[in-house]
C-alpha positions as CSV (number, residue, x, y, z in Angstrom):
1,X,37.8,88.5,123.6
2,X,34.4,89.3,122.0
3,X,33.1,90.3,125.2
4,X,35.9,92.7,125.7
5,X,35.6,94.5,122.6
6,X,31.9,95.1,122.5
7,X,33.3,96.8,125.8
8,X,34.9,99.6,123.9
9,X,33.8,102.8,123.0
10,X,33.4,104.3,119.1
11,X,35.9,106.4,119.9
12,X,38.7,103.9,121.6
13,X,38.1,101.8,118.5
14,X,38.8,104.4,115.5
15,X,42.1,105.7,118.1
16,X,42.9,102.3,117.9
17,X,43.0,101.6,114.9
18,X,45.0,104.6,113.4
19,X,47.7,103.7,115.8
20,X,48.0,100.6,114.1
21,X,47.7,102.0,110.7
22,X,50.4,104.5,111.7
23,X,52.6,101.5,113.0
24,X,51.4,99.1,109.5
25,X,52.2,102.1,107.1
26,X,55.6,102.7,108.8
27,X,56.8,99.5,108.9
28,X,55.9,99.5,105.0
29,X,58.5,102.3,104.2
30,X,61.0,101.4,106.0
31,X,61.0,98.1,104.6
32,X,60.2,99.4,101.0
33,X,63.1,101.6,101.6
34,X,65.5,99.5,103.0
35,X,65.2,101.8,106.1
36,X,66.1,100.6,110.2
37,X,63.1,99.7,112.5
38,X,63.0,101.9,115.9
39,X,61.6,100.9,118.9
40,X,63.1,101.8,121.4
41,X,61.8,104.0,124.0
42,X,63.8,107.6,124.2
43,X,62.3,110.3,125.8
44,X,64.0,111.4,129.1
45,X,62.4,109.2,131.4
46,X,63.6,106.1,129.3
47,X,66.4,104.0,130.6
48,X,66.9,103.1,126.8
49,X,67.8,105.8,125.5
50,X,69.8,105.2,122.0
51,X,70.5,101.7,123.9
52,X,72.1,99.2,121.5
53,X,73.0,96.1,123.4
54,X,73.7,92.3,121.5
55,X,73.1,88.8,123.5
56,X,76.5,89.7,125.5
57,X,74.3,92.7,127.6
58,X,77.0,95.4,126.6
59,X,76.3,98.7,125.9
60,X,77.5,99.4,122.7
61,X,77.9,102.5,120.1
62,X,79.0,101.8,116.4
63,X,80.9,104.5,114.2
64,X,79.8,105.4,110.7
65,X,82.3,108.0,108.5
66,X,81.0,109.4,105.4
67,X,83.8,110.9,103.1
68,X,83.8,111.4,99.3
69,X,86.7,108.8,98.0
70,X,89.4,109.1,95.3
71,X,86.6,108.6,92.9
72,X,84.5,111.4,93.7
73,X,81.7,109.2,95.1
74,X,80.5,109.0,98.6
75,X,81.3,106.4,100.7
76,X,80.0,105.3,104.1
77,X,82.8,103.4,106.1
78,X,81.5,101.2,109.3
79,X,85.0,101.5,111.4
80,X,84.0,100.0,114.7
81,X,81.5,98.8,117.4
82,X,82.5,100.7,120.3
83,X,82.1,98.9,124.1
84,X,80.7,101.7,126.6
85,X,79.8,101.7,130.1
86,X,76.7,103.8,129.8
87,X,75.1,106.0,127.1
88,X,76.1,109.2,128.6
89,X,76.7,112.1,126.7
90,X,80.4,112.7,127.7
91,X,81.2,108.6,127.8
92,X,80.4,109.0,123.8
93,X,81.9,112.1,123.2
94,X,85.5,110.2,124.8
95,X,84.8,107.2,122.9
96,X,84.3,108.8,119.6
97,X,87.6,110.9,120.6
98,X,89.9,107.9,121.2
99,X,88.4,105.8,118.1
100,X,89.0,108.9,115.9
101,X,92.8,109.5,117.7
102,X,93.8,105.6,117.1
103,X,92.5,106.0,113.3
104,X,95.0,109.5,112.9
105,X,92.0,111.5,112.9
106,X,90.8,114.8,114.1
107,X,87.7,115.8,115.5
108,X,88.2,119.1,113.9
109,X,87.9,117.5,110.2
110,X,84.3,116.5,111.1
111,X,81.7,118.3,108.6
112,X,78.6,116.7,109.6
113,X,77.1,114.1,112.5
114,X,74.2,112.6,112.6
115,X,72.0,110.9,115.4
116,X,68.5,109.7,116.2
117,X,66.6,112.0,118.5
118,X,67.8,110.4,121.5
119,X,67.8,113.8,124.2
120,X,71.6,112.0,124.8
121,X,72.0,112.6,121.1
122,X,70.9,115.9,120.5
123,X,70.8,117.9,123.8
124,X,71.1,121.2,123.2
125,X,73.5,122.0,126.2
126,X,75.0,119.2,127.0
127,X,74.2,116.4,124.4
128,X,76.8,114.4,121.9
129,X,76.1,117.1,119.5
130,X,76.6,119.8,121.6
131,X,79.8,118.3,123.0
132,X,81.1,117.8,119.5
133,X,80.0,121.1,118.3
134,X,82.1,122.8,121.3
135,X,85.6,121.6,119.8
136,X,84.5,122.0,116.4
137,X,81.4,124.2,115.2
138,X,81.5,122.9,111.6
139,X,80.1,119.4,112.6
140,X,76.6,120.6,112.1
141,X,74.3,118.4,113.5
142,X,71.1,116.4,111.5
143,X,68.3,114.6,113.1
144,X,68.0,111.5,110.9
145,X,65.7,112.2,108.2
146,X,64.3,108.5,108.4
147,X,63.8,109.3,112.2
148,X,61.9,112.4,111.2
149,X,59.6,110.6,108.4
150,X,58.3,107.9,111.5
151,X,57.7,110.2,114.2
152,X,55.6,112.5,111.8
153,X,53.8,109.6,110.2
154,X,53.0,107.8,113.7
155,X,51.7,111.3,114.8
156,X,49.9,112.2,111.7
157,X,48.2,109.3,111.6
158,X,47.0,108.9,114.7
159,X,44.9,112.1,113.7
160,X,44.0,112.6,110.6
161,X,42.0,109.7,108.4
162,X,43.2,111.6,104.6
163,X,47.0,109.7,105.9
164,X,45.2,106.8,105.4
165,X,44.1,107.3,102.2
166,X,47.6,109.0,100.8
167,X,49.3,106.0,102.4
168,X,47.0,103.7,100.3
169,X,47.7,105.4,97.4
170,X,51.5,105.4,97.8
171,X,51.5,101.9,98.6
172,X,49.7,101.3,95.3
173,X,52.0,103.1,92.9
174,X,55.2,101.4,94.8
175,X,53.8,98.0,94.1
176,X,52.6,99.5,90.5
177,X,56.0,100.8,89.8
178,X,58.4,97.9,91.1
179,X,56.8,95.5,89.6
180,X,57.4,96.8,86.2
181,X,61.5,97.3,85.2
182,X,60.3,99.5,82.5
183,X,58.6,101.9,84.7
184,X,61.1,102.1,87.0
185,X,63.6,103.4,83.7
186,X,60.8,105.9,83.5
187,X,60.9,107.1,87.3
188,X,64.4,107.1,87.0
189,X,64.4,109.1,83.7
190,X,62.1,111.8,85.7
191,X,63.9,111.7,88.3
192,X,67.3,112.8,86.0
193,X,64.8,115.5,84.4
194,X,63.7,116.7,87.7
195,X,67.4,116.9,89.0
196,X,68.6,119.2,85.8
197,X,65.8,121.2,86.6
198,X,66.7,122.4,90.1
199,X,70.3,122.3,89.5
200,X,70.2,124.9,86.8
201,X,67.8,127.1,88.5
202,X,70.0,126.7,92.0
203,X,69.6,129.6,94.3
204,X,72.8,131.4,94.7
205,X,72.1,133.7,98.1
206,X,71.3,129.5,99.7
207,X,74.8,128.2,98.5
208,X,76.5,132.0,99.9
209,X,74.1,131.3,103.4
210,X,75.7,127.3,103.2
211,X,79.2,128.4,103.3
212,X,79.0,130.4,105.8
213,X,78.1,128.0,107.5
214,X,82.3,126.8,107.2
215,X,84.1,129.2,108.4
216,X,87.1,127.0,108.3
217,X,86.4,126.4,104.9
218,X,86.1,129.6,103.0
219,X,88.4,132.6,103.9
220,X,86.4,136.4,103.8
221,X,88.1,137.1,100.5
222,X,86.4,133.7,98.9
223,X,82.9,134.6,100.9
224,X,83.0,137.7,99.5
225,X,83.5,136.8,95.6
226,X,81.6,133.5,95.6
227,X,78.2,134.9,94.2
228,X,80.6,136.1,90.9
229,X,82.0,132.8,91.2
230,X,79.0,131.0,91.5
231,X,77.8,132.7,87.9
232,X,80.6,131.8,86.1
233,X,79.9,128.4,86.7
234,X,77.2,128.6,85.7
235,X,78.0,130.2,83.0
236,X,80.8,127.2,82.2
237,X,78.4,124.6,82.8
238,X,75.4,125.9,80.7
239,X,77.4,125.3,77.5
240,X,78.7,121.9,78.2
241,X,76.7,118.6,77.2
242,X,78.8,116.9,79.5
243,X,76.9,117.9,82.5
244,X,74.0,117.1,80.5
245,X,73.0,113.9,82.1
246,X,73.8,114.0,85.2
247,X,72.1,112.2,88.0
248,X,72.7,113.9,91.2
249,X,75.2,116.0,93.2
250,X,77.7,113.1,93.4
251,X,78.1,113.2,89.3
252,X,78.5,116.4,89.8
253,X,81.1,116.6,91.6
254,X,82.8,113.3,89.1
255,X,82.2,115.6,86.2
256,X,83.6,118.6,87.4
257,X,87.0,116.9,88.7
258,X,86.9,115.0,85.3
259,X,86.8,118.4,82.9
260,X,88.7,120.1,85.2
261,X,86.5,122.4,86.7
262,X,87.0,121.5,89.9
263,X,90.6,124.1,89.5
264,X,88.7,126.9,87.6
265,X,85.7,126.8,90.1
266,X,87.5,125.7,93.8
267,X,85.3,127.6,95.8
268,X,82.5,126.4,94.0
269,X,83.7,122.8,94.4
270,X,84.2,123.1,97.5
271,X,80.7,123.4,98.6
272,X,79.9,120.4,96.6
273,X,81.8,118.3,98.4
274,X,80.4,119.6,101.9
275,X,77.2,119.2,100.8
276,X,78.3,115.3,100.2
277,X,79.5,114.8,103.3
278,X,76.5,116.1,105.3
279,X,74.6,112.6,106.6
280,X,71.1,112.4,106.4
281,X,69.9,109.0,107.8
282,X,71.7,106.7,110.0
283,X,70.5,104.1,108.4
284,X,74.4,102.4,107.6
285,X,74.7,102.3,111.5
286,X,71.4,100.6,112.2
287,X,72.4,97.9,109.6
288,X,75.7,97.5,111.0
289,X,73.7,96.2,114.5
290,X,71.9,94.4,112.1
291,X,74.7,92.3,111.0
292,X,75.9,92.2,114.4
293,X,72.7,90.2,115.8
294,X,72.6,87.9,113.0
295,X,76.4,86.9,113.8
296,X,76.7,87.4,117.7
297,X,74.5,84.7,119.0
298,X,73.8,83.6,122.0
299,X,76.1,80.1,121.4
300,X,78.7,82.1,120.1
301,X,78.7,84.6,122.8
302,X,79.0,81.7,125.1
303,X,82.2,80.8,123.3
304,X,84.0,83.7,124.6
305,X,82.3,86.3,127.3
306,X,85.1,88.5,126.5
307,X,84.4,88.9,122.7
C-alpha cells in the first residue's frame, strides 16, 4: 500500500484529498443538520435514478404533504409508501394521482412539489414536475435546497483549498455554539433580531411578482390593489407590539389570524400561507425510508413476501 502511493503524482494526491474533504465536510452538515445522506447515482445513464428500494427489492416512492393546520403552523404529513413498477416519470405521476384521489384530494390544490435532482424528477419536458405542472401550473417546482448545498460543496471543494478553511471554521463555531445552551439563547435571540429586520423592510414589488405566480389564487382586481394593500399592513403592523417578537413567517401567520388581521388584510394573508406551503428540502421523505429500513428487515420481510 506504501508502494502504491509513492506511485502517485502531487497532483493525484491534493485531487484526492479534496474529494474526501468535500465528502467529510458534507457528511458533517447533514448530520449536524439532521439532513438525509445521498448516494445514489442519478444522472441519465444511472439505472438508480431516485431508486428507493427496502430488503423486499420493490421499487418504492413515499408521499410527503405539507399544509398549514388549524393552528396556523406547518405541518408535514408522511401519508404512504407507494409500491411501483419502475421510476418512470408517468408511473409516479399515476401513483401520486390515485394516492391523492383515495385521500379526496385534488391535484389542482397542490401549491408546491419538491424532488431531488433526479432528471425523472425534474425533466423539463417530460419529468414528474413537468407532468404535474401540466394539470396544474401553481405546483411550482423546488430542487431540494439540501440537495443543492451537497452538490455545490462536493464541487466547490474539489477546487478551491479557501472551502477548506471556511469549512473548518464553521465546524468550529457549531461545536463552539452547541456546546454552550446559553449561546445558543443568543443565536436564537439574533436570529429573532435578524428576522424583524427583513420583515419590516420586505420588498413589496417581490411579494406583487410572488402572487402572480397564483393565478388561481388572486383575482386581477386583488393583483391590481395589493401593493396599497400591502402598505396598509404595514402600516397595521408597525404599531402593534404584538408582532414584536415574532420568530418567523409561521408566527406570523399565528399572529395575524389571532388579532384578526388575517380578515382586514386577506390578500395579504394569503401570500403568507403560500409561502408556508412552498417545500424546501425533502428531508421528511428521506427520514421516512429511514424508518422504513430500521423496521423492514430482512427476517421480517421473510415473514410475509407480500408485505
Amino acid at each position: 500500500m506504501d508502494e502504491n502511493m509513492k506511485k502517485l503524482t502531487k497532483e493525484k494526491m491534493i485531487a484526492n484529498y479534496y474529494r474526501l474533504l468535500g465528502s467529510v465536510m458534507s457528511a458533517r452538515f447533514c448530520l449536524e443538520n439532521s439532513l438525509p445522506f445521498r448516494g445514489h447515482d442519478e444522472s441519465e445513464e444511472s439505472n438508480s435514478q431516485d431508486e428507493s428500494s427496502d430488503v423486499s427489492l420493490k421499487e418504492q416512492m413515499a408521499v410527503v404533504v405539507r399544509f398549514v393546520d388549524k393552528l396556523w403552523a406547518v405541518r408535514e404529513s408522511f401519508i404512504r409508501i407507494i409500491h411501483v413498477k419502475d421510476t418512470a416519470s408517468t408511473t409516479l405521476k399515476q401513483a401520486i394521482d390515485d394516492l391523492l384521489a383515495s385521500n379526496q384530494l385534488s391535484i389542482n390544490t397542490v401549491r408546491g412539489q419538491s424532488y431531488d435532482g433526479a432528471s425523472n424528477m425534474r425533466g423539463e419536458f417530460n419529468g414528474l414536475k413537468a407532468l404535474i405542472l401540466k394539470d396544474n401550473p401553481s405546483a411550482h417546482y423546488i430542487h431540494c435546497f439540501a440537495h443543492q448545498l451537497q452538490l455545490v460543496i462536493v464541487v466547490v471543494a474539489k477546487k478551491h483549498a479557501s472551502v477548506k478553511t471556511f469549512y473548518e471554521f464553521l465546524s468550529m463555531v457549531v461545536t463552539t455554539v452547541s456546546a454552550s445552551c446559553k449561546r445558543e439563547d443568543m443565536l436564537r435571540e439574533e436570529k429573532r433580531l435578524e428576522w424583524k429586520k427583513r420583515y419590516l423592510k420586505f420588498d413589496p414589488s417581490k411579494i406583487l411578482a410572488f402572487a402572480k405566480m397564483y393565478p388561481d389564487d388572486f383575482t386581477t382586481q386583488e393583483i391590481g390593489s395589493l401593493l396599497g394593500d400591502i402598505e396598509s399592513f404595514r402600516h397595521t403592523i408597525s404599531d402593534d407590539d404584538n408582532f414584536e417578537d415574532l420568530n418567523g413567517i409561521s408566527d406570523l401567520a399565528r399572529v395575524m389570524v389571532e388579532m384578526g388581521t388575517h380578515s382586514s388584510c386577506p390578500t395579504v394573508y394569503r401570500i403568507v400561507k403560500l409561502a408556508l406551503l412552498l417545500p424546501v428540502a425533502t428531508a421528511t421523505v428521506e427520514r421516512c425510508f429511514s424508518k422504513l429500513k430500521l423496521v423492514k428487515t430482512d427476517l421480517h420481510n421473510r415473514i410475509a413476501r407480500n408485505s
